[in-house]
MDTraj code that builds the backbone (N, CA, C; nanometers):
import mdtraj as md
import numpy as np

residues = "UNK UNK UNK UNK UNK UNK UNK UNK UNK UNK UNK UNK UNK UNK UNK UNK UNK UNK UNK UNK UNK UNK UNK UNK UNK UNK UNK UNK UNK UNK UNK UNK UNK UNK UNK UNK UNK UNK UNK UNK UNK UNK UNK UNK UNK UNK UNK UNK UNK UNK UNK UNK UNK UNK UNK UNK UNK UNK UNK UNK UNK UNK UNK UNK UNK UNK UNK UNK UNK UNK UNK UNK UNK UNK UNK UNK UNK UNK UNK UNK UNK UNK UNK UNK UNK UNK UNK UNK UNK UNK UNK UNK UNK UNK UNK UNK UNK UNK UNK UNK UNK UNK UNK UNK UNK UNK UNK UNK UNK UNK UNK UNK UNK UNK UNK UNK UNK UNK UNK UNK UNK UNK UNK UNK UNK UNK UNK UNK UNK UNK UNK UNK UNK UNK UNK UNK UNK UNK UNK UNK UNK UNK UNK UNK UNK UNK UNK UNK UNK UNK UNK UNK UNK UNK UNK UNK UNK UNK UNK UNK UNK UNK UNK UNK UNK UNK UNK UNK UNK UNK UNK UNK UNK UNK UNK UNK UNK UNK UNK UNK UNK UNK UNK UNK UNK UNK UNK UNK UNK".split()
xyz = np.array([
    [-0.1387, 1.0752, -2.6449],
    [-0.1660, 0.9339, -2.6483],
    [-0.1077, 0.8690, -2.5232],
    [-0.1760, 0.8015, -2.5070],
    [-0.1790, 0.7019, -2.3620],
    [-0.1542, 0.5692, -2.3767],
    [-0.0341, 0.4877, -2.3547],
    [-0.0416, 0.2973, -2.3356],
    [0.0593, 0.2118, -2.2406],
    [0.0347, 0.1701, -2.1757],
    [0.0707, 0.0842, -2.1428],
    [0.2091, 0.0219, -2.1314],
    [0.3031, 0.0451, -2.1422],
    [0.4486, -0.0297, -2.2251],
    [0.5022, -0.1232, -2.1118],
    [0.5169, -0.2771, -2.1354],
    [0.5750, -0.3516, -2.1037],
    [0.6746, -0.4077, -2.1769],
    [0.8295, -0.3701, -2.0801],
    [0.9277, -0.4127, -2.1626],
    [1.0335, -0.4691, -2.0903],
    [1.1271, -0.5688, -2.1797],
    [1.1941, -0.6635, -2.1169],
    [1.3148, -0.6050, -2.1762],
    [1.4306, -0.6236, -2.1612],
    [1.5025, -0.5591, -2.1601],
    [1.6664, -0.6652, -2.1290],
    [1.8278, -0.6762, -2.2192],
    [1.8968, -0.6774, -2.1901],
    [2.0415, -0.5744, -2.1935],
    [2.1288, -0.6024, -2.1232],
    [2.2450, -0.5223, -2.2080],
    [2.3197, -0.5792, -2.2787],
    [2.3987, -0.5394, -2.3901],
    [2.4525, -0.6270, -2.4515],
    [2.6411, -0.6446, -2.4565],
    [2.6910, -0.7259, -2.4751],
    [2.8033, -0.6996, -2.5362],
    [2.8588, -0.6745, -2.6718],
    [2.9551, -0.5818, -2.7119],
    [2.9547, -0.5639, -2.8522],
    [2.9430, -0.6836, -2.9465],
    [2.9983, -0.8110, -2.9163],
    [3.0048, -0.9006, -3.0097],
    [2.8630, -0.9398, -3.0248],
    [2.8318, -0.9344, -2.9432],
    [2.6329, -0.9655, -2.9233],
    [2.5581, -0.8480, -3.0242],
    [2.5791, -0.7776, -2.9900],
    [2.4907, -0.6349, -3.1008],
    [2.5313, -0.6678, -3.2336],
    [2.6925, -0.7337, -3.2952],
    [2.7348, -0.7483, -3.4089],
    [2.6258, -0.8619, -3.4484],
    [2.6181, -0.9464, -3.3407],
    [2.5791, -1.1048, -3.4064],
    [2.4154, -1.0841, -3.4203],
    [2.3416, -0.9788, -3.3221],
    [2.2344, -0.9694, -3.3492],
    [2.1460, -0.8829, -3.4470],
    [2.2561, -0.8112, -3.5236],
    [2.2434, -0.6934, -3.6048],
    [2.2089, -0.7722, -3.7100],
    [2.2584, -0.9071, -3.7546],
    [2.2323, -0.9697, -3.8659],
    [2.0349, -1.0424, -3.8568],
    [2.0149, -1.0344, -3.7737],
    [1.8862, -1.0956, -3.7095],
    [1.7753, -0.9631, -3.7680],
    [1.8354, -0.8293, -3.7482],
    [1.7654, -0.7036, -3.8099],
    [1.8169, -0.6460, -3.9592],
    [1.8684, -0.7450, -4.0741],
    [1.9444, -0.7330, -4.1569],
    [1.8771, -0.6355, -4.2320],
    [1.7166, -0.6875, -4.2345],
    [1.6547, -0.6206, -4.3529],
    [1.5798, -0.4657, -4.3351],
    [1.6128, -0.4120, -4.1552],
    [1.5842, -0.3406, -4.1094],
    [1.6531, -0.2106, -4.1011],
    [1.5901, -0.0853, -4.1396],
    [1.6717, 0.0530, -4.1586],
    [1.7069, 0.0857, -4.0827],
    [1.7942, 0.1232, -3.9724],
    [1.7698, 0.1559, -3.8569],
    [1.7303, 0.3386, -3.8484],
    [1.7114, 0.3827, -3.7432],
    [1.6342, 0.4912, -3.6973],
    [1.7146, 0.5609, -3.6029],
    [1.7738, 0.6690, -3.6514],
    [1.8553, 0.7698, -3.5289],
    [1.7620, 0.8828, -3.4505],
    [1.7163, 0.8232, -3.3362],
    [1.6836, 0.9153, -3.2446],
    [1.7354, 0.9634, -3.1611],
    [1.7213, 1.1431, -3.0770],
    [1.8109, 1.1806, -3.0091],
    [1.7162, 1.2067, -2.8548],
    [1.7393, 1.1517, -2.8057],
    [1.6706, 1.1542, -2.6302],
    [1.7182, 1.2831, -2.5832],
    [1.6740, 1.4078, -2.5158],
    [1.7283, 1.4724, -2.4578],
    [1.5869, 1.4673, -2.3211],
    [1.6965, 1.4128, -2.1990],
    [1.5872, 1.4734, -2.0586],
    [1.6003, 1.5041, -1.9972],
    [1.4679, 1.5336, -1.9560],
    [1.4486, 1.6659, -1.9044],
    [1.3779, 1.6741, -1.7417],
    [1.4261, 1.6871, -1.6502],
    [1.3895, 1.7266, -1.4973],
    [1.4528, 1.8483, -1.4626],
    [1.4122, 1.9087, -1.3242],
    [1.4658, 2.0261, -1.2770],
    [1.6159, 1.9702, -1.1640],
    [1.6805, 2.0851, -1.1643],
    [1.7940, 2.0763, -1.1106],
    [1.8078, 1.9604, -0.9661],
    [1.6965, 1.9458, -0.9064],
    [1.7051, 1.8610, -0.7987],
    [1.6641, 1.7492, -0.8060],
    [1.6045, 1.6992, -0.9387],
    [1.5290, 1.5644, -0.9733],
    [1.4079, 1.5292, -0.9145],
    [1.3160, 1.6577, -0.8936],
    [1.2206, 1.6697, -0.8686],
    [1.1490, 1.5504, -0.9596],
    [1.0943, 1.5251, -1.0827],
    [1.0395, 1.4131, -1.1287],
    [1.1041, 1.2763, -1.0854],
    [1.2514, 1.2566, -1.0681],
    [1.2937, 1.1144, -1.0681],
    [1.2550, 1.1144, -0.9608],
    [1.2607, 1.1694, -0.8436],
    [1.2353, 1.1573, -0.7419],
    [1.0659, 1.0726, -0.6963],
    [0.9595, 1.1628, -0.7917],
    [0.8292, 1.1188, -0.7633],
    [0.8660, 0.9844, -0.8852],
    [0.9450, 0.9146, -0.9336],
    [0.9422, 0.8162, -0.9924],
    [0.9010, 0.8575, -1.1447],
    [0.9428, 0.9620, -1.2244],
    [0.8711, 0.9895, -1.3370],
    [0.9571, 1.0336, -1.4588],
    [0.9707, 0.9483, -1.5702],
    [1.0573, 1.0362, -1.6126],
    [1.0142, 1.0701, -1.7594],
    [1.0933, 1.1891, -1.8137],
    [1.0571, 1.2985, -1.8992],
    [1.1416, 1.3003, -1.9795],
    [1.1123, 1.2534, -2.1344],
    [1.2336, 1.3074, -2.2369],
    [1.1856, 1.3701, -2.3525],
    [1.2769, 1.4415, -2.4593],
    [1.1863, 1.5097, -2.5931],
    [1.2898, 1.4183, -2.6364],
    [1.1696, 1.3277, -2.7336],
    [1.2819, 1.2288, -2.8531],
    [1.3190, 1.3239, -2.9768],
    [1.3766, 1.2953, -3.0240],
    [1.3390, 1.3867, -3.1854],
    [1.3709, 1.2701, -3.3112],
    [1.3175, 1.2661, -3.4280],
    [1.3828, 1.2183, -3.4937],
    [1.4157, 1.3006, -3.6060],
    [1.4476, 1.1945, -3.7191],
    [1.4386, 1.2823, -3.8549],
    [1.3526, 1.4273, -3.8843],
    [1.2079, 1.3575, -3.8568],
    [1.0823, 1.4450, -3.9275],
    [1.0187, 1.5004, -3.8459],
    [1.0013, 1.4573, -3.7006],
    [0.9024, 1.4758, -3.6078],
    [1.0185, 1.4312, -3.4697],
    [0.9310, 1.4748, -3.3965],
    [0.9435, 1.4426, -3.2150],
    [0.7917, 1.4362, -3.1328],
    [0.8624, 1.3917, -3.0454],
    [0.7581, 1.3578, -2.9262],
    [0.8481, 1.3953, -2.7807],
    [0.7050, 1.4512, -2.6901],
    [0.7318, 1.4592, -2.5572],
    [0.7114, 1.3573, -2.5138],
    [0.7699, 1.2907, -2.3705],
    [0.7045, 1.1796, -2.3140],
    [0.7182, 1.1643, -2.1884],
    [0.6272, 1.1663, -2.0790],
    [0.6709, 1.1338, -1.9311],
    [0.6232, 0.9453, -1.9270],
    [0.6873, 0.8942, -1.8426],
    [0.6751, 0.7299, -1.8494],
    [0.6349, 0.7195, -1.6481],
    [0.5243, 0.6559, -1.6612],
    [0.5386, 0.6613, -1.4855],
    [0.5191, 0.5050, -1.4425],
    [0.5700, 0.4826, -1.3481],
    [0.5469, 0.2638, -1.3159],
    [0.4336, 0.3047, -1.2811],
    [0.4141, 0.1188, -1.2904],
    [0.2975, 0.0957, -1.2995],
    [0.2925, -0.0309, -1.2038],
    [0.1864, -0.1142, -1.1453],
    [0.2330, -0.2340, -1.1306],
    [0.3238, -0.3504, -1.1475],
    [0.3046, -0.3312, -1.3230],
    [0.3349, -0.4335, -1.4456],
    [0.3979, -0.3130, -1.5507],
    [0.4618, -0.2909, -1.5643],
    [0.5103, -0.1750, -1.6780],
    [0.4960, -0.0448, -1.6343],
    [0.4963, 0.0450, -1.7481],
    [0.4805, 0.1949, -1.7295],
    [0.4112, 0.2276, -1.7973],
    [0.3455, 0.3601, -1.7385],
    [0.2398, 0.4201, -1.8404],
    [0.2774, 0.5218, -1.9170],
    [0.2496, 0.5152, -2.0157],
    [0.3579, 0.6104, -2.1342],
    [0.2430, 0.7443, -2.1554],
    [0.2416, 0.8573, -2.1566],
    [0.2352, 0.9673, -2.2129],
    [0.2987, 1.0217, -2.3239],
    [0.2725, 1.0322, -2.4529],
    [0.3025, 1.0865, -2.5653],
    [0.2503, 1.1841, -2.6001],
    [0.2915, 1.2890, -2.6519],
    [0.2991, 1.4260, -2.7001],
    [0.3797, 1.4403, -2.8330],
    [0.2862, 1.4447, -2.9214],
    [0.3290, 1.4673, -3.0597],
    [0.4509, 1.6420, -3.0718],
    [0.5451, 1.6405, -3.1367],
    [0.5639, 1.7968, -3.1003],
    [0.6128, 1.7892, -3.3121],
    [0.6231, 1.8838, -3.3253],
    [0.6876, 1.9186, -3.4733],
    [0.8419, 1.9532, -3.4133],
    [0.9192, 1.9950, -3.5290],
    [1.0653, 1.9871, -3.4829],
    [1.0721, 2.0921, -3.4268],
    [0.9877, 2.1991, -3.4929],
    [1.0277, 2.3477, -3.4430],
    [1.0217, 2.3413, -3.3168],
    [0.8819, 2.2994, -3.2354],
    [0.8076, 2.3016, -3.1347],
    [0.9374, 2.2172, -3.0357],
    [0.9779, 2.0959, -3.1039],
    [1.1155, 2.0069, -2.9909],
    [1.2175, 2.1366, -2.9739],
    [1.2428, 2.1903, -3.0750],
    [1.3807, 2.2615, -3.0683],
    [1.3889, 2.3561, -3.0019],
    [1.2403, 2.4438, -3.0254],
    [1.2312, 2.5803, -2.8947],
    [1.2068, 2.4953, -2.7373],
    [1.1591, 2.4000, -2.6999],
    [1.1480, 2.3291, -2.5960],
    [1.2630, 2.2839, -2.5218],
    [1.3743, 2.2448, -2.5877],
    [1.5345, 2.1855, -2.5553],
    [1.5987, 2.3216, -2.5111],
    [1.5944, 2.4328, -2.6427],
    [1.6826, 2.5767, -2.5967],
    [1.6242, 2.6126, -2.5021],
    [1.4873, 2.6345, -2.4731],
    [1.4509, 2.7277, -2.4003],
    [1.3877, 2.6410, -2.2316],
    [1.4294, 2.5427, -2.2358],
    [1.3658, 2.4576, -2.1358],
    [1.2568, 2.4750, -2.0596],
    [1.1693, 2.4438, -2.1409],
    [0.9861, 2.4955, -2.1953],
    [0.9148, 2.3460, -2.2045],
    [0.8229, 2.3436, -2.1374],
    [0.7275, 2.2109, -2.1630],
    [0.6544, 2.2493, -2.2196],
    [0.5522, 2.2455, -2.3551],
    [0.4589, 2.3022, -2.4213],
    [0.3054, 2.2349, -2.3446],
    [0.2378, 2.2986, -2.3672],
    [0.1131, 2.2748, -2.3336],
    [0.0733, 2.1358, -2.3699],
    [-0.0060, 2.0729, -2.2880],
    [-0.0814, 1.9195, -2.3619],
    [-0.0889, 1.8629, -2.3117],
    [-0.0881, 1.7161, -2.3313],
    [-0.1238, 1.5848, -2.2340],
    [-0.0158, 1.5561, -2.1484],
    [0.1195, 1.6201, -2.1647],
    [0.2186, 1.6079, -2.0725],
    [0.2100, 1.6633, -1.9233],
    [0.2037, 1.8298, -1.9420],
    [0.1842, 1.9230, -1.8492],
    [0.0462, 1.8681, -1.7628],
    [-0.0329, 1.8183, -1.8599],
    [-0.1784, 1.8100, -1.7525],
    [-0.1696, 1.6632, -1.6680],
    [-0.1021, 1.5978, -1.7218],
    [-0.0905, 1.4641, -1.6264],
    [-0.0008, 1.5250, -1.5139],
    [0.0854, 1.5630, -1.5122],
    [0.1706, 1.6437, -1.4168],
    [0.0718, 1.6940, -1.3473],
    [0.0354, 1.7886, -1.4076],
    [-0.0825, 1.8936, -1.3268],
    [-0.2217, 1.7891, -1.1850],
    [-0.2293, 1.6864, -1.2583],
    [-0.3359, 1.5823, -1.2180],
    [-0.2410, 1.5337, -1.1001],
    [-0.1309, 1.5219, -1.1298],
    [-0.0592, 1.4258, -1.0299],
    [0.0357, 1.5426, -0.9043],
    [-0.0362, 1.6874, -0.9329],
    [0.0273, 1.8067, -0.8683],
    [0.1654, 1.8122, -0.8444],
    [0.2029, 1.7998, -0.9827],
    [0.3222, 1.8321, -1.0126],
    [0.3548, 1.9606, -1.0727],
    [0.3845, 2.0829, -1.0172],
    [0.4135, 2.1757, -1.0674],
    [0.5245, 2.2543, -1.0930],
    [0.5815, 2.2476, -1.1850],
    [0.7371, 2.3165, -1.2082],
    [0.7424, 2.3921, -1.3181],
    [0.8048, 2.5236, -1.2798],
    [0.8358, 2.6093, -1.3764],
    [0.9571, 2.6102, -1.4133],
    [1.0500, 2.5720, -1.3476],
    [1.2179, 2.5767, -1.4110],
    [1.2634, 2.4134, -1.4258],
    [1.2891, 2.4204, -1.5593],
    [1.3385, 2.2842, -1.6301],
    [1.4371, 2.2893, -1.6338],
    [1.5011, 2.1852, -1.6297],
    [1.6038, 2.1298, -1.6885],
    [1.6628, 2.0510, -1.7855],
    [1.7228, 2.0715, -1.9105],
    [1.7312, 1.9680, -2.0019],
    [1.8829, 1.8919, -1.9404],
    [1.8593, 1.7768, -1.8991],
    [1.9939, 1.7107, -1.8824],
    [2.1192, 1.7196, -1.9507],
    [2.0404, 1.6749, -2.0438],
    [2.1595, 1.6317, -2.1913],
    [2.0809, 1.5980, -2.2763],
    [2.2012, 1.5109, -2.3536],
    [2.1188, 1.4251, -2.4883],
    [2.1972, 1.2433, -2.4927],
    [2.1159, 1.1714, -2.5307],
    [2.1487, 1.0441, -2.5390],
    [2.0971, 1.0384, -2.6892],
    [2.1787, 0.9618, -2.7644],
    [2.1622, 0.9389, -2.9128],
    [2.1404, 0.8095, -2.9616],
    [2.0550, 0.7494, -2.9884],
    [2.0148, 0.5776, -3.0028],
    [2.0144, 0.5590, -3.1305],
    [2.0910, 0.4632, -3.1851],
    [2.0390, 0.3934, -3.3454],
    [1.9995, 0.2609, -3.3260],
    [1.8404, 0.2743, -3.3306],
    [1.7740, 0.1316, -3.3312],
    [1.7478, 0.0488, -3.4340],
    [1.7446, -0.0366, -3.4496],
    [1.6929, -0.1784, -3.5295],
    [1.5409, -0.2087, -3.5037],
    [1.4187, -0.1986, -3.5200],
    [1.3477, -0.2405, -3.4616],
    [1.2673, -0.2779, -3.5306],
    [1.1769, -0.3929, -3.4995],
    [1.0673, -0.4878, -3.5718],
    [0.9700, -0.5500, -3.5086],
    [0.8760, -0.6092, -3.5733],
    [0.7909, -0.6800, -3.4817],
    [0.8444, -0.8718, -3.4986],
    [0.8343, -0.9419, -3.3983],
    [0.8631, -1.0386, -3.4139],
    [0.7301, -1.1488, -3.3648],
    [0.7532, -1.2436, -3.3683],
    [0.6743, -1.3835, -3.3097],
    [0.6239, -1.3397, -3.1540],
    [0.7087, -1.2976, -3.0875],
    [0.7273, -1.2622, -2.9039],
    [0.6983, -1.1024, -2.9168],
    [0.7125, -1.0206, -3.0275],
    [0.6554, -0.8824, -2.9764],
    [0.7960, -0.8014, -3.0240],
    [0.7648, -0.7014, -3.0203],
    [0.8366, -0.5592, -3.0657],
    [0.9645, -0.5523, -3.0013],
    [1.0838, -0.5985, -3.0995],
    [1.2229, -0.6100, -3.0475],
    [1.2548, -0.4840, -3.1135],
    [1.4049, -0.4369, -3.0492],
    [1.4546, -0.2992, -3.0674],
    [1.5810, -0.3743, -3.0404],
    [1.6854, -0.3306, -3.1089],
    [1.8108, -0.3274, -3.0829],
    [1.8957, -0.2219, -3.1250],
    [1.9313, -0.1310, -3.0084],
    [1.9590, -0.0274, -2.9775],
    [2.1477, -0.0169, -2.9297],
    [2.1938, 0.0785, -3.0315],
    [2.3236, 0.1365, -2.9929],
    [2.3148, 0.2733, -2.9319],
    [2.3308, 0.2709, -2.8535],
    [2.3356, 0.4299, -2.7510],
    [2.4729, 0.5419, -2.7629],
    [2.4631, 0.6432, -2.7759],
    [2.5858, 0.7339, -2.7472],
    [2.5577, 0.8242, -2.6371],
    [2.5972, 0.8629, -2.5288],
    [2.6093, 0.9346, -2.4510],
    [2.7448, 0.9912, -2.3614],
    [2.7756, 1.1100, -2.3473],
    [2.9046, 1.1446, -2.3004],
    [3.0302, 1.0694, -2.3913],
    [3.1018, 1.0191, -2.3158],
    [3.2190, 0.8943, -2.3640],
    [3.1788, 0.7555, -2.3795],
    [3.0314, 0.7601, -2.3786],
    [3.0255, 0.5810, -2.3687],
    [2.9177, 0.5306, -2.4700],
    [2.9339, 0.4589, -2.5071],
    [2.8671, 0.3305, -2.6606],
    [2.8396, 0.2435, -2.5389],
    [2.6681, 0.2080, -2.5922],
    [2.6379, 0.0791, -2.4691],
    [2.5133, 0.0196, -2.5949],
    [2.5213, -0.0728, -2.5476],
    [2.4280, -0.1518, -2.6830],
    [2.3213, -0.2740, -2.5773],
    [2.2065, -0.2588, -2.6457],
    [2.0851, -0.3453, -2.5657],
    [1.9724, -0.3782, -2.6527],
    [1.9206, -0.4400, -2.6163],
    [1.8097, -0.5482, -2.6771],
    [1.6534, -0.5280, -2.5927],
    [1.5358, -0.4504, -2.6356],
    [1.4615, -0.4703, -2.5818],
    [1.3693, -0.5563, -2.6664],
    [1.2779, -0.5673, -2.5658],
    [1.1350, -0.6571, -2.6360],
    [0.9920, -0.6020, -2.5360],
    [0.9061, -0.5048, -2.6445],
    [0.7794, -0.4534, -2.5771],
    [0.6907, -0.5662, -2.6054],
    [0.6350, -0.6729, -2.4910],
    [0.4700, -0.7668, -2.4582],
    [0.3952, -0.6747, -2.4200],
    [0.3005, -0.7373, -2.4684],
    [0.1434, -0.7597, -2.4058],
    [0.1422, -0.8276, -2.2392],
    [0.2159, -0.9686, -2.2484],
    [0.1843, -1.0432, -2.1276],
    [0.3351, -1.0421, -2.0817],
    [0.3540, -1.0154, -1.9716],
    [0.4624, -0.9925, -1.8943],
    [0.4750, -1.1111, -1.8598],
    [0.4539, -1.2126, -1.8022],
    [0.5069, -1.3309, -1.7615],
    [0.5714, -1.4269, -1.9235],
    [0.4642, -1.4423, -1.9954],
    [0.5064, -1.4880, -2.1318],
    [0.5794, -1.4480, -2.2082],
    [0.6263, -1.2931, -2.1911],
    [0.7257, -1.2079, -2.2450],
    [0.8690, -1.2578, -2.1648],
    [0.8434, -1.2475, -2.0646],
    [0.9795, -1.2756, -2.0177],
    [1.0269, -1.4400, -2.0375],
    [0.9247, -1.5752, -2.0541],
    [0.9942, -1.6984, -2.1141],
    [1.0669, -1.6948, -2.2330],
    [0.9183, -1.6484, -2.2860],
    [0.9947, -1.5794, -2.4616],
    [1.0877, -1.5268, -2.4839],
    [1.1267, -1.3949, -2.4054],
    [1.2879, -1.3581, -2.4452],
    [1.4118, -1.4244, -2.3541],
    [1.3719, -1.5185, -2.2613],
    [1.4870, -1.5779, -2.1985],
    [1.5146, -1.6707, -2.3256],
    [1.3908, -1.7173, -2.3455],
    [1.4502, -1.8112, -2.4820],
    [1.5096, -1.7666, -2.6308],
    [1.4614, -1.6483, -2.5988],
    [1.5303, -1.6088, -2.7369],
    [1.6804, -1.5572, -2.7275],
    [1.7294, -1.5115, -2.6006],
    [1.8809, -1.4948, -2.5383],
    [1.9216, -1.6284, -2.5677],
    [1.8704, -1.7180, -2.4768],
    [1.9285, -1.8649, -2.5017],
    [1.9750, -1.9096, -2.6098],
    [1.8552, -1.9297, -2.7467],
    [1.8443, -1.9532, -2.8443],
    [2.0085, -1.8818, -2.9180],
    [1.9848, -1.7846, -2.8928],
    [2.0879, -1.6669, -2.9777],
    [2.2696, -1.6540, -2.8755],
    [2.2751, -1.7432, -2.7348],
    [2.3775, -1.7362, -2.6770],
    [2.4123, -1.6604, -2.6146],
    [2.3237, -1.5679, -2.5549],
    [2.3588, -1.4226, -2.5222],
    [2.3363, -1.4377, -2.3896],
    [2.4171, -1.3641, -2.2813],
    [2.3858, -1.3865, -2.1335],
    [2.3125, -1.2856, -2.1159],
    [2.2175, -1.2770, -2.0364],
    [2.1520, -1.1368, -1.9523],
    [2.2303, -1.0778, -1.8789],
    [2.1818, -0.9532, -1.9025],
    [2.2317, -0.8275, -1.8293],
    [2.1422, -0.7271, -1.7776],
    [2.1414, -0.7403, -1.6766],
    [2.0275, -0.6210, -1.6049],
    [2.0548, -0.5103, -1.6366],
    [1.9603, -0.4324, -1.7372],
    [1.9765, -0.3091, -1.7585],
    [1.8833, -0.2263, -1.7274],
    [1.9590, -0.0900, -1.6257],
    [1.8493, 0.0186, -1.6306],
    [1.8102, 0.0543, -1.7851],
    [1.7276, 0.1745, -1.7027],
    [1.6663, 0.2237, -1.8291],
    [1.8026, 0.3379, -1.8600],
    [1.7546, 0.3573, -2.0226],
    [1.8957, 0.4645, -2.0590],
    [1.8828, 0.5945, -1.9488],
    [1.7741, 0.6556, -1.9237],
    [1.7635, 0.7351, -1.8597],
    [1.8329, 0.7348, -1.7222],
    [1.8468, 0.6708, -1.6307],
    [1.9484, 0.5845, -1.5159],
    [2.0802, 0.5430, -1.5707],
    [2.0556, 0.5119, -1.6714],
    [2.2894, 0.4943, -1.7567],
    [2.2896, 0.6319, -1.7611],
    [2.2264, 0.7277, -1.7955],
    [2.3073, 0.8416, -1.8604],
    [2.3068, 0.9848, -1.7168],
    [2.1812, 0.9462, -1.6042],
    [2.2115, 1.0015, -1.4872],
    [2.3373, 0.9899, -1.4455],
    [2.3201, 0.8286, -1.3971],
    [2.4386, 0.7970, -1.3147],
    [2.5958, 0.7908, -1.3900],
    [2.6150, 0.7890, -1.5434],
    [2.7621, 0.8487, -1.5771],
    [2.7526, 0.9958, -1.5882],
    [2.6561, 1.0928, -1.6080],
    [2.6533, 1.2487, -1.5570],
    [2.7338, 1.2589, -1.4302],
    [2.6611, 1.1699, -1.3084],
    [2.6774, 1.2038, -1.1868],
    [2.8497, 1.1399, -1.1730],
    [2.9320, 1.0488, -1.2688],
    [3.0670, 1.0276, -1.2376],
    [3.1254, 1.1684, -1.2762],
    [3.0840, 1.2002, -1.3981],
    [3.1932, 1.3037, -1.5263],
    [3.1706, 1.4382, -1.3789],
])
top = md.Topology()
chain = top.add_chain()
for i, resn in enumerate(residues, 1):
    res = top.add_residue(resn, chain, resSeq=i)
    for name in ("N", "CA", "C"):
        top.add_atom(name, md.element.get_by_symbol(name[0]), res)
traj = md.Trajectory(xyz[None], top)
């Protein structure tokens, strides 16, 4: 599967994730585990692309994300657990819509790398402004907590969630993507 993802994005402070956790009260949250995946030299970050196997409870997905003008274009790859788990040990891309967009974009690599793992417990819902997530992260030694919001319209997305920071008291924080937090504290440790 193929779409589009435009997303806005803050970081948070803990008292902020406490105060906004009540905003997702009625919401289960969802433990997913990110592990990604490039080769030893960052051959994908490099061409701007990046690659993770989510897993959750029941299921996983592959996913490469590439910019776009206006967002990124998401690649999804359904995998079963078995299929995530021999993929992580054995640092194996399985066949599918992943490998062949690569392939299209002559990207060819046989030796993977699984980075690590980043561990997220999200909150997430649909709202008035679009698909909020509020996300606690674990990676290495560090807890980092953020607020996204996936639009449709990127300019209207971004009034909308300045106002909804506003609304809620919260300052912005430019946040990479987790994938860039969890490089660049790799690259301190």
């Amino acid at each position: 599967m193929k779409h589009l993802e435009i997303e806005l994005k803050t970081l948070l402070k803990k008292e902020d994730y406490i105060k906004l956790k009540e905003y997702f009260s009625d919401i289960t949250p969802i433990t997913q585990n990110n592990y990604y995946i490039d080769t030893c030299d960052y051959r994908l970050r490099s061409n701007k692309i990046a690659m993770r196997i989510r897993t959750f409870e029941d299921s996983a997905e592959l996913t490469i994300k590439i910019p776009q003008a206006v967002g990124n274009m998401e690649y999804n790859q359904e995998l079963n657990l078995e299929q995530a788990k021999d993929s992580i040990e054995q640092a194996l891309i399985p066949d599918g819509l992943v490998l062949q967009e690569l392939n299209n974009r002559g990207i060819q690599i046989t030796e993977w790398l699984v980075l690590g793992c980043l561990t997220t417990v999200r909150y997430e819902k649909e709202t008035d402004i679009g698909l909020m997530a509020l996300d606690e992260s674990h990676y290495f030694d560090v807890t980092d907590y953020e607020l996204e919001l996936e639009v449709a319209d990127e300019a209207k997305g971004t009034m909308d969630f300045q106002s909804f920071l506003e609304k809620n008291h919260i300052e912005y924080q430019k946040a990479p993507s987790k994938l860039v937090r969890f490089i660049e504290k790799s690259k301190k440790d």
